[in-house]
N, C-alpha and C positions, 0 to 999 in steps of 0.2 A: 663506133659509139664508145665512150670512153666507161670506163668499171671502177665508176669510185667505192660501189662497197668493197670488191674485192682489193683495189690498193688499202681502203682502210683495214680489213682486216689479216691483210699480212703484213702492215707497218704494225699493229699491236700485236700481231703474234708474235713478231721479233723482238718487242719488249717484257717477256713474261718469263722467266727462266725455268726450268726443271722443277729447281727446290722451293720456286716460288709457287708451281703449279702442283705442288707435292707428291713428284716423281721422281725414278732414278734419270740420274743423269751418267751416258753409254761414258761421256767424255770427248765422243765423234761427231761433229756437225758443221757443216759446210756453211750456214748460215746461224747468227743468234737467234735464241727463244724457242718456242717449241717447233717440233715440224705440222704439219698438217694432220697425220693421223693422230698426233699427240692431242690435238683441242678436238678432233671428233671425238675420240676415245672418253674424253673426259665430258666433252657434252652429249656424249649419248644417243650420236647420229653415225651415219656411218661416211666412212672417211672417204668414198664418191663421191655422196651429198655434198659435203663441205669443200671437196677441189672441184666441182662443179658452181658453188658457191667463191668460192677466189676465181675461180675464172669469169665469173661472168654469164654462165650458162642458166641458171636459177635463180630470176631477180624478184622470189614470190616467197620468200620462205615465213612461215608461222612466225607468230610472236613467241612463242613457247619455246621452239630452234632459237631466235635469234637471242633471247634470256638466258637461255645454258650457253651458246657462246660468249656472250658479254660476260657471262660468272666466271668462263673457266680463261678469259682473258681481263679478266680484273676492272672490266667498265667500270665509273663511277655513274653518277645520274645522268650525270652531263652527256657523259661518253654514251651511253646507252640510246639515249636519245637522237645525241648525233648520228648513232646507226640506225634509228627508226626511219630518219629521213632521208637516210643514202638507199631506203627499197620501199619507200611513198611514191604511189605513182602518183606522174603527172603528164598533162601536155607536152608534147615535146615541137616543140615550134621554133623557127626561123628567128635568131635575138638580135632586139635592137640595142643600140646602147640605152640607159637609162637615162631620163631627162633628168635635167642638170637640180641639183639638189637645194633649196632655196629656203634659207631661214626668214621668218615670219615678223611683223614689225613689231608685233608684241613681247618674242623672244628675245628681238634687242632690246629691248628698254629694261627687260627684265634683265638680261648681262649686266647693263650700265648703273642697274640699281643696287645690285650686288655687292658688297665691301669685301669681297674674297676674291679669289680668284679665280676665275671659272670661263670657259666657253662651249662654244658648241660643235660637236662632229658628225659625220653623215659617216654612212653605211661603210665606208672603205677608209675609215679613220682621218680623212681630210677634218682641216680646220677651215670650216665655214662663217663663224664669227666668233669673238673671243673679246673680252673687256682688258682696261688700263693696266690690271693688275697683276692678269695672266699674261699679257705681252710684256711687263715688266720683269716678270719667275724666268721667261723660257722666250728666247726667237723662234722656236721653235712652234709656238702658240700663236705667230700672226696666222692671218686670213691666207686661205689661200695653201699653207703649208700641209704636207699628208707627214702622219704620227709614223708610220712606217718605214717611210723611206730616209726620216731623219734618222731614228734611231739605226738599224742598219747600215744608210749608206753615207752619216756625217758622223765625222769625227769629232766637230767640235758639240755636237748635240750629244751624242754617245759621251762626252766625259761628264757631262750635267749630270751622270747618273752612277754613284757610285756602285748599287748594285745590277749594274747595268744587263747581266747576265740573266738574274731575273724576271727580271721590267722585260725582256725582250720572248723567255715565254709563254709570260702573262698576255704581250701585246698577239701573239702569234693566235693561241689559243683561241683566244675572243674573236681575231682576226675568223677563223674557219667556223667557230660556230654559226656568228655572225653572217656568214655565205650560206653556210647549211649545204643543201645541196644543188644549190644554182650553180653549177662550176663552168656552166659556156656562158656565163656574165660576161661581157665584152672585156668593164676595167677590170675584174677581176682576173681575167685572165692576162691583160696588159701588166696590171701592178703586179703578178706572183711571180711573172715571166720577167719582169725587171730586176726582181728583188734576187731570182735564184740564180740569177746570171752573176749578180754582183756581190754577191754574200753569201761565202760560206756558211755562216752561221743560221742563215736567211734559210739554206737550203736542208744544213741540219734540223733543224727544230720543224721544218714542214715536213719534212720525211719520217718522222714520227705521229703526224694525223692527231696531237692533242689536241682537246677543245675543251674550253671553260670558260663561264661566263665571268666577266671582269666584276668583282663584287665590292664593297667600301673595304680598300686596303691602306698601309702606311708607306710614302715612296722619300726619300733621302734624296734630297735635288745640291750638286752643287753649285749654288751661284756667284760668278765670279766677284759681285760686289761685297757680299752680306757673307759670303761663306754658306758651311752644309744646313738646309733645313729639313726637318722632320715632319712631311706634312702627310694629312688624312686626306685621300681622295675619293670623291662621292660619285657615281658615274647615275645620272637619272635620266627615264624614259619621258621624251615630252610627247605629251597625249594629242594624237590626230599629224603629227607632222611628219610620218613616213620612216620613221625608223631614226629619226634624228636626236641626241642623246645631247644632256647638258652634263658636263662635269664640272666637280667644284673642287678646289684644292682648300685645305682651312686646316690652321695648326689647334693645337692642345692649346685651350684656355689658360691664360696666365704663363705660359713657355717664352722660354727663350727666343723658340721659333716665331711667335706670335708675336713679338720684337724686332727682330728682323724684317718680318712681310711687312709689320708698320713702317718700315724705313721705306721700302721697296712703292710703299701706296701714296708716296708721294711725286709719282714719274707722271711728268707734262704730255699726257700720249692723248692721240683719239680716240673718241669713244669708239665702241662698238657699232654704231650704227653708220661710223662717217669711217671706218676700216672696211665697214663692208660694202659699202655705197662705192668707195675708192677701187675694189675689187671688181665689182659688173662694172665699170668703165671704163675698166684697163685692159678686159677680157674681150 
């Protein structure tokens, strides 16, 4: 049985240093961040507890324990959280893959009504359906495409993004919250198993166990017709459809960039409803 609390909490033990956890630091350490007796010491258990805890041995600990080590490993909300649900129990049962993720007639029409540029993604950042305007911004955004694998494993999708270094552990973060702690999900273990094979980067940024939820941020796209734009991206929950999330990309009123997209919202493309109709009958 795999011990995702204990990988999470020695990938954030190795990010906390000495002076950040306001101790001396010997100068002698085999591995980065604190050691083990170092976060009992500070959280006020004893240093058994806590290597019976990374190991996997006590999957029951108080909420009161797991507060003092999120303190003395610098959790944020997010973070904290995500450790609630790495020691929730649950079922532990035989997984199937999950049935196949399917956008709603309504949800298209409401794409196709939209003047910005927006689609929609399911649980593992696939692009499920998307409108004229968002396949216009990014190839990246047809039907069909997962948000992951382009930015990590395509080159030409990766230069769309000048802060790309960013954008990648922004995507990661949301990526593991978003799982939580289902990690024998069939694709989920297909897609991470893909992604770390083929990217270092892929494999850095998971091996630090960050999570955060993707909130309304500002993303710099370069598009090879219009040049760089400055856009605001809205990521929202559609209500009863399983986890399936709209985003909207939409520049600053009156901008440069809101210039640009007007050039870009004149492309002859299919709607959203006949890109994803073309998809269930290709499949």
């Amino acid at each position: 049985m795999s011990n995702a609390l204990g990988a999470y909490l020695r990938a954030r033990r190795e990010l906390v240093t000495p002076e950040q956890a306001g101790i001396p630091d010997d100068g002698v350490r085999r591995v980065p961040g604190l050691r083990r007796e170092e976060v009992a010491m500070l959280a006020g258990i004893s240093a058994d507890y806590y290597l019976r805890l990374e190991r996997g041995r006590d999957r029951n600990p108080s909420v009161q324990v797991l507060e003092s080590i999120a303190r003395v490993l610098q959790l944020d909300d997010d973070h904290l959280a995500h450790l609630m649900t790495l020691v929730a129990e649950r079922p532990r049962q035989r997984r199937r893959r999950a049935p196949k993720e399917t956008v709603s007639p309504g949800a298209l029409k409401l794409l196709d009504s939209l003047v910005q540029p927006a689609f929609i993604e399911g649980r593992y950042f696939d692009v499920l359906a998307s409108n004229r305007l968002a396949r216009a911004l990014s190839p990246g955004l047809t039907v069909g495409r997962n948000q992951l694998r382009d930015l990590f494993l395509d080159a030409t999708e990766q230069a769309h993004y000048p802060a790309w270094p960013e954008i990648t552990e922004c995507f990661v973060a949301s990526f593991r919250q978003a799982v939580g702690n289902d990690i024998d999900d069939p694709r989920f273990i297909e897609l991470t198993g893909e992604l770390a094979l083929a990217s270092p980067r892929f494999r850095q940024l998971w091996a630090r166990h960050e999570v955060g939820e993707q909130h309304e941020t500002r993303v710099v796209i370069d598009h090879p017709q219009v040049g760089e734009l400055a856009l605001n991206r809205e990521r929202l929950s559609i209500h009863g459809a399983g986890g399936l999330m709209l985003i909207v990309y939409y520049p600053d009123p009156g901008s440069s960039d809101a210039d640009k997209l007007a050039l870009l919202a004149s492309a002859d493309l299919p709607s959203a409803a006949d890109a994803h109709e073309f998809r269930r009958a290709d499949t």
